[in-house]
C-alpha positions, 0 to 999 in steps of 0.5 A, spaced: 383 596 749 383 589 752 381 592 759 375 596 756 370 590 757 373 590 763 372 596 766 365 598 766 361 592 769 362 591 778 361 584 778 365 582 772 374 579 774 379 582 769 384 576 766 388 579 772 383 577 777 381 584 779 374 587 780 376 594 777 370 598 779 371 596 786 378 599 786 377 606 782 371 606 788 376 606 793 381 611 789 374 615 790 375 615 797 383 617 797 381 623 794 376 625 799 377 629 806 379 626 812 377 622 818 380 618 823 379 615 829 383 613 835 381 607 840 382 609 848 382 606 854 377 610 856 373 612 849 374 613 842 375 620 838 373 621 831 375 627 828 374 629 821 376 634 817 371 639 813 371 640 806 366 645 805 367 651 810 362 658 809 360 663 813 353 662 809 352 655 811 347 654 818 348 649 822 344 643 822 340 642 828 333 643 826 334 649 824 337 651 831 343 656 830 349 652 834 356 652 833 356 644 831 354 643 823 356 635 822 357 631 815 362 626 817 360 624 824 354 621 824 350 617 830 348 610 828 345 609 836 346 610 843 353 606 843 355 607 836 358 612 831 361 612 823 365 618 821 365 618 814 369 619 808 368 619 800 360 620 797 356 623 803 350 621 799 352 614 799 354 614 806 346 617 808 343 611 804 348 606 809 347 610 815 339 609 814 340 602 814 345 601 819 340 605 824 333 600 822 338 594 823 340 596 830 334 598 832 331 592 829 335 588 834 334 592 839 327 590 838 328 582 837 333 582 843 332 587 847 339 589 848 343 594 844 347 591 837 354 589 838 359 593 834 362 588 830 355 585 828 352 591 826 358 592 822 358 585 819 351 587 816 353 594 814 358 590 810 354 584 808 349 590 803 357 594 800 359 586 799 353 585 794 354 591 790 360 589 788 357 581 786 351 581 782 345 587 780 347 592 775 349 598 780 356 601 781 359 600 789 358 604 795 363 609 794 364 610 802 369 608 807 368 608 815 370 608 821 365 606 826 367 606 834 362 603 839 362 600 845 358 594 847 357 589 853 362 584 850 368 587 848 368 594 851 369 600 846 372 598 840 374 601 833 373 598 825 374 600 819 370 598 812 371 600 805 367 599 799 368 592 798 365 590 804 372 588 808 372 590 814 378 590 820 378 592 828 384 597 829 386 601 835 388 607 830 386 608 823 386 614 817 380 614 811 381 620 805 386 624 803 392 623 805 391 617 809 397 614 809 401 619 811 397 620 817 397 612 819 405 612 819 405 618 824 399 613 828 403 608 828 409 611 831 404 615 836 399 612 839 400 609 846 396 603 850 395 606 855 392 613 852 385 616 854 380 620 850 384 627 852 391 624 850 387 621 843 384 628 841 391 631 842 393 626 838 388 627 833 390 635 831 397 633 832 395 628 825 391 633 822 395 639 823 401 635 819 396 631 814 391 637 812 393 642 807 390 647 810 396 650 814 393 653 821 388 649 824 381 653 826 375 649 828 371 651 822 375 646 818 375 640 823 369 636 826 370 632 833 366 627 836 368 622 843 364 615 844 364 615 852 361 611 858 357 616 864 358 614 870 352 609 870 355 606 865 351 608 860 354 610 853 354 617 850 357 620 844 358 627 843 359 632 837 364 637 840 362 644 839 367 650 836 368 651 843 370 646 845 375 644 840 378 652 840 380 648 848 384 643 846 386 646 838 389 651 844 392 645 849 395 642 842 399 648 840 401 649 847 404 642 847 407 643 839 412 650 842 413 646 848 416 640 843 420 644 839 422 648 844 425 641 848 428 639 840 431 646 839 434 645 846 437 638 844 440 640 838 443 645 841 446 641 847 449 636 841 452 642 837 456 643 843 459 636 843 
């Protein structure tokens, strides 16, 4: 067909104007497990949804046996984390380069890399793979949230193309679009961490396929600030999530309920 010679090369437009390989690398992506992640007044939440889950799988600390076993969360530096959808290994190449790049700035500068900046060179590496050299793109979406000095927590997307955007709220993987129109309606400006991990399960638990959800199939991760203004990200554990997957249900039969009681009320009139 026409669009054959087309198809194979990253780097070579169509008669339409399009990069195909770019885009079926986004389609990749689309078919992946979920992860989103919400900006708060006070931090940031990332949550992930866990593809594989087995009783065999052992956690990944260094071999120490713990409740936390984390593909999608990935800690980039003291005061910036990526959650992950599409190819891990890719996304372990990045990951890798995003790490040196912060460090090699905190070495020149002696300050922590700001979030869009580390970004912006994460991206400029994913733009070249879709210009020259023979090689197909990156196959990953992610969503980083980071807080810097300058501009105080802050939320950002980027895809394999090498685009990227600030969001208050956002959705990557299976499903997403599902989950963006309920972020849109729900999030708020003046929500906190807490409000955001509600926020969080009350999103996976309509866009997963799964229909309860336990903490073996979700990964959670908060970027906060301690008292002395230091950034810290944390990886929540089952326990933890079992806390707020509880906090969350309560909430949802307190909801139904107040409906059930609305329509009720307009059935009598």
């Amino acid at each position: 067909g026409i669009n054959a010679e087309y198809m194979g090369a990253t780097t070579t437009f169509s008669p339409e104007g399009r990069l195909y390989q770019v885009e079926y690398a986004m389609e990749c992506i689309s078919h992946a497990g979920a992860a989103l992640g919400i900006l708060s007044k006070d931090g940031i939440v990332l949550a992930a949804e866990k593809k594989i889950e087995s009783k065999l799988l052992d956690s990944e600390l260094n071999g120490r046996h713990s409740d936390t076993s984390c593909e999608k969360m990935h800690k980039l530096d003291d005061h910036l984390a990526v959650a992950v959808a599409g190819l891990t290994a890719d996304a372990n190449i990045l990951i890798n380069y995003a790490r040196v790049a912060a460090q090699r700035h905190t070495f020149t500068f002696q300050e922590p890399i700001p979030v869009e900046q580390l970004t912006q060179t994460m991206c400029d590496l994913k733009q070249g793979y879709t210009q020259f050299g023979g090689q197909r793109p990156f196959g990953v979406s992610f969503l980083y949230g980071g807080w810097d000095a300058y501009l105080g927590f802050q939320l950002y997307h980027s895809d394999p193309s090498g685009n990227y955007a600030a969001w208050k709220a956002n959705s990557i993987g299976s499903n997403s679009p599902a989950a963006i129109s309920m972020l849109k309606q729900e999030w708020k400006e003046d929500m906190d961490v807490k409000d955001a991990t509600l926020l969080a399960i009350k999103v996976l638990s309509k866009t997963m396929d799964s229909s309860t959800l336990t903490p073996e199939k979700l990964e959670f991760a908060t970027l906060t600030l301690s008292a002395d203004n230091k950034p810290r990200f944390h990886i929540l554990g089952n326990n933890e999530l079992k806390v707020h997957l509880d906090v969350a249900k309560e909430l949802h039969e307190k909801e139904e309920k107040e409906k059930e009681k609305k329509r009720e009320e307009k059935e009598r009139k």
